[in-house]
N, C-alpha and C positions, 0 to 999 in steps of 0.2 A: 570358549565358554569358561568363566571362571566365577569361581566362589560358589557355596554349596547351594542348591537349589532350592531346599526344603526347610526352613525351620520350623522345629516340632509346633503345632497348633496352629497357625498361620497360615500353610496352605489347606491344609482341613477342613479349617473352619469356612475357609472360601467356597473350597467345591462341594462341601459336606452340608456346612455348618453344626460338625459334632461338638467345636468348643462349644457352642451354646445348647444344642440339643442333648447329649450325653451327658456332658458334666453340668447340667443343671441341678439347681440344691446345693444349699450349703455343705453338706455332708459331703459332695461328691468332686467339693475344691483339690480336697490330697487326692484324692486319684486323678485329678487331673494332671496335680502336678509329678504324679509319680508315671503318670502315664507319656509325660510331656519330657521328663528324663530318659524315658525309654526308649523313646522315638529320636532322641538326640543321639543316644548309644547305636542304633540299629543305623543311624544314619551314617555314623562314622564306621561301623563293620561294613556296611556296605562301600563306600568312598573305599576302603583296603580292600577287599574282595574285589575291587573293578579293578585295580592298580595293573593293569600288566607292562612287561617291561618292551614289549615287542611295541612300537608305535603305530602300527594301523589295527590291532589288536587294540590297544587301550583306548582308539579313537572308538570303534565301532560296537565293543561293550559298555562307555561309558554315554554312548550318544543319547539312549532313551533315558536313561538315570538323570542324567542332567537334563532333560525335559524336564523333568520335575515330578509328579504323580500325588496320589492322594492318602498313599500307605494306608491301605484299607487292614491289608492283610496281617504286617506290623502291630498295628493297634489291636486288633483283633486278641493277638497272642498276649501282649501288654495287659491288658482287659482280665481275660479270664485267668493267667498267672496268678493273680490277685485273689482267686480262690485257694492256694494254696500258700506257698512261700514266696510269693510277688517275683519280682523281676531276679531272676540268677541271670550268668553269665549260660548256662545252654538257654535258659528262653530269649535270651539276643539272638544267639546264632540260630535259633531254630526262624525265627522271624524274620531273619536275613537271606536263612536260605527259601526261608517260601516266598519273600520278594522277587529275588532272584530266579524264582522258577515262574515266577509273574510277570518279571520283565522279559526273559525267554521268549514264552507263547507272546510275547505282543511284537517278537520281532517274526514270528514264523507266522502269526496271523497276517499282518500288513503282506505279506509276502501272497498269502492264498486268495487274500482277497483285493488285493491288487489297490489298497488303500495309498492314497496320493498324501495323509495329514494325518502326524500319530501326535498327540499332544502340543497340538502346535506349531511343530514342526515337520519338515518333510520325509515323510519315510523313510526308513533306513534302508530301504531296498532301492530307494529312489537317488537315493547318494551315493552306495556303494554298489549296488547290484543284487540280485534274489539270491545266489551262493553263496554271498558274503554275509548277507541278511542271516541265511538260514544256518549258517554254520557258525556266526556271532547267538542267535537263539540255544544252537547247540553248546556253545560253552559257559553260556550261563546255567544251563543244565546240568553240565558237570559241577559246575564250581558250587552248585546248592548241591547236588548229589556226594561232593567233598565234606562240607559243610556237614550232613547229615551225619553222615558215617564217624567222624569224628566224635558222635555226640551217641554212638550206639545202636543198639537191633533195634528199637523201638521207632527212632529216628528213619533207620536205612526206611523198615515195612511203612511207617507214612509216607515216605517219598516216594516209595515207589510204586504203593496203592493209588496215591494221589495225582501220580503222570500217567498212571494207567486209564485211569480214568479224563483226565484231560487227551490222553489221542484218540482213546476210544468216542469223548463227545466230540471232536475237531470231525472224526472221520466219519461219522454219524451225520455229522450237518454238511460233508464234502459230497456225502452220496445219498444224502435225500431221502425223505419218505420212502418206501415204498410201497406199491400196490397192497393196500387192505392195513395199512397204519393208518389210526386217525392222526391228522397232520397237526393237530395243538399238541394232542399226549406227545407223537414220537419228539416236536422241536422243547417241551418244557422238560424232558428228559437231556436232553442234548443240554441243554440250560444248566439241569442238576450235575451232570459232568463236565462242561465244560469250563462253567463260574461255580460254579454251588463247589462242586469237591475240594479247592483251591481255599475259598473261605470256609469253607468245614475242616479244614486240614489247620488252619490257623486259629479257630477255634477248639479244636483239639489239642495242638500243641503247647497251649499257654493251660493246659492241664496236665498233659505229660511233663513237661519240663517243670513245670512247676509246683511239679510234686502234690497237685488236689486230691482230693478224692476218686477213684476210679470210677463210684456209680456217677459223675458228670458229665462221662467223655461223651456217652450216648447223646446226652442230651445238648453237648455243643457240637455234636457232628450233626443232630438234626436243625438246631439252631444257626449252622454254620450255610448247609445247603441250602434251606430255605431263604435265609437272608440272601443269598447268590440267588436265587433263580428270582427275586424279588428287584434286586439290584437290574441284572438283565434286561429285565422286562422296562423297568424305568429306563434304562438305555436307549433301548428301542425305542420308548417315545420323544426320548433327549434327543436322538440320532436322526429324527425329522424337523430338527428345530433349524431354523433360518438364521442361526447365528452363530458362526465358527468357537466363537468366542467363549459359547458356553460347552461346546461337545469336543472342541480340542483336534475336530477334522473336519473334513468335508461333508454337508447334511448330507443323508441319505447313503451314505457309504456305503454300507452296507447292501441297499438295495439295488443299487445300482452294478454292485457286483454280481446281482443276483443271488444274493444271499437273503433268503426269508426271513423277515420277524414276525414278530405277533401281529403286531397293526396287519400287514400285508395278509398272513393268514386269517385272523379275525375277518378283517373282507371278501375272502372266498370263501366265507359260511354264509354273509350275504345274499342273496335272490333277486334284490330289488334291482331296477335294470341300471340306475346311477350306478351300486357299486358294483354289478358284473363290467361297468362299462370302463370303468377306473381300475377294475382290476387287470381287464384288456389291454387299457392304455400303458401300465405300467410291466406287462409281459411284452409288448410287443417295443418298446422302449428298451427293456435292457434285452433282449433279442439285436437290437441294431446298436447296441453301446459294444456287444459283445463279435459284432462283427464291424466294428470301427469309428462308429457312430459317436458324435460329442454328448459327452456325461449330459449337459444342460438339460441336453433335451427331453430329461425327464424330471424337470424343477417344477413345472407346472403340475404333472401330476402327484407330486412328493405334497405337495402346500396342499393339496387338496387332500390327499390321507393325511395329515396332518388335522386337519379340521376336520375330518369323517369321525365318525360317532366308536370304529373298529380301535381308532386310538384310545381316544378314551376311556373302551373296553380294556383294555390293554392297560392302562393307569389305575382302573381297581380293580384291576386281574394282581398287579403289583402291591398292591395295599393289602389286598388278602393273603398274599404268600407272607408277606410284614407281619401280620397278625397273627397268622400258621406260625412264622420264627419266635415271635415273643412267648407264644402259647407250650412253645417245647423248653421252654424257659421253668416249666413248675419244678423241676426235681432242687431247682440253685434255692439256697437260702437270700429270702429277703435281705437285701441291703444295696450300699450304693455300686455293688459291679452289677447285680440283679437289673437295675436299675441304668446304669449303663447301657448293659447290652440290650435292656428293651428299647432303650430312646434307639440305642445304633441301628436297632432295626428296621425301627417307624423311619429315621432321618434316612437311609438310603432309599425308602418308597415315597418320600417326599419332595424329592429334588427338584430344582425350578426347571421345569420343560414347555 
């Protein structure tokens, strides 16, 4: 692999479309381009953070990076910085090291969920093994948890509120409902821990580091989570789409893992005998995927929640969490990051699925 993967705005705009949706307005040209400087800085801190000198070490921490990705997190901190003293030298590092703790869980996630296609590429567990998988996730871990510390107590207590809450939502959705949880509440909780705290944490950070006003932080950690569980949810109806091309893995991933989404659970509130029968078909599907059975043979029923009415539920179930993130948006003064981060939040519940 060579040459950098990401130039600032260009893939964004692809998977996002926030160069158009964010910085629309003339007024919101220089933030774009101060935001598009930022993303170049964040990309070269990162490219040195992955550098290691050990050679299967530097192969297996740079593998997801050079996938490429959509630096949600990055931008994020870029963004609301801008409430304060704009881009310093800690709001890089802080934005590098919540990448880094992003790219992390996406190598210990492919690992749990036994994911065959992480951005296109083939799993890192799939190339190296689940060990090497989880213990390349574990050094990215460190290497943002380095990052932090360097940068102060303020720093360490986000990072490590913030991974508290990503095990706590991983291992919340590893063990399931249980008996007498309602199963939307407990998985849109898992949701606000397991994406929501990650982008709340880099919404926060681009006002710690950036020296804002403290009454903000509230209101971008609620801004932060919501937009995550908004994001998710849009996921989940990406992740039944019939084209690799736009989800970066194999449709259905997830379900096939037997990993519940919304769609799937929206369908077991269903009664009607079509979707108890569909919900049948696709429990008794990853039942025998999970005792050896070929993935396919749950493509027929995935197309079919896909066109089921439980998705669509699921797409303005996402739109409203969208609306919830703009709405915790009133403490910020009008203007073009105000303005920003409401489009950013509409443009993640809007994605083409």
């Amino acid at each position: 692999m060579t040459g950098r993967p990401f130039v600032p705005g260009s893939r964004v705009a692809s998977r996002l479309g926030l160069t158009e949706r964010v910085f629309a307005g003339a007024r919101s040209r220089r933030l774009m381009r101060t935001v598009e400087d930022g993303l170049a800085r964040v990309e070269d801190d990162l490219a040195g953070e992955l550098r290691v000198s050990d050679p299967l070490v530097d192969a297996t921490s740079r593998y997801l990076y050079e996938a490429g990705g959509k630096r949600v997190r990055p931008m994020l901190v870029l963004l609301t910085c801008q409430l304060g003293d704009g881009v310093t030298d800690d709001v890089i590092h802080a934005a590098t090291a919540l990448e880094l703790t992003h790219l992390g869980s996406l190598y210990h996630d492919d690992v749990m969920d036994d994911a065959d296609v992480r951005r296109g590429v083939p799993a890192a567990h799939s190339v190296w093994g689940n060990s090497i998988a989880i213990l390349t996730g574990d050094l990215l871990f460190a290497r943002a948890s380095q990052i932090m510390a360097r940068l102060g107590e303020r720093a360490i207590r986000l990072q490590a509120d913030t991974f508290e809450r990503l095990v706590l939502g991983q291992m919340h959705e590893t063990i399931g409902a249980q008996p007498g949880d309602d199963p939307v509440a407990f998985y849109l909780q898992v949701l606000k821990d397991k994406t929501g705290s990650l982008i709340a944490a880099a919404a926060q950070a681009g006002i710690l580091f950036g020296n804002a006003p403290a009454e903000y932080e509230q209101a971008m950690f609620d801004f932060g989570e919501k937009t995550g569980v908004a994001f998710q949810l849009l996921d989940d109806v990406i992740d039944l789409s019939d084209d690799p091309g736009e989800t970066g893995k194999v449709p259905g991933t997830d379900l096939r893992a037997g990993v519940p989404t919304m769609p799937y659970l929206l369908l077991g509130e269903r009664e009607d005998a079509a979707s108890t029968a569909l919900r049948r078909q696709i429990d008794d599907g990853v039942a025998e995927i999970a005792a050896g059975a070929d993935p396919a043979i749950l493509d027929g029923a995935l197309a079919s929640l896909r066109d089921h009415d439980a998705t669509a539920q699921t797409r303005a179930l996402a739109h409203s969490w969208s609306r919830d993130a703009v709405d915790a948006l009133s403490p910020v003064p009008d203007g073009p990051v105000r303005e920003g981060l409401a489009r950013f939040a509409e443009a993640v519940a809007d994605r083409s699925s």
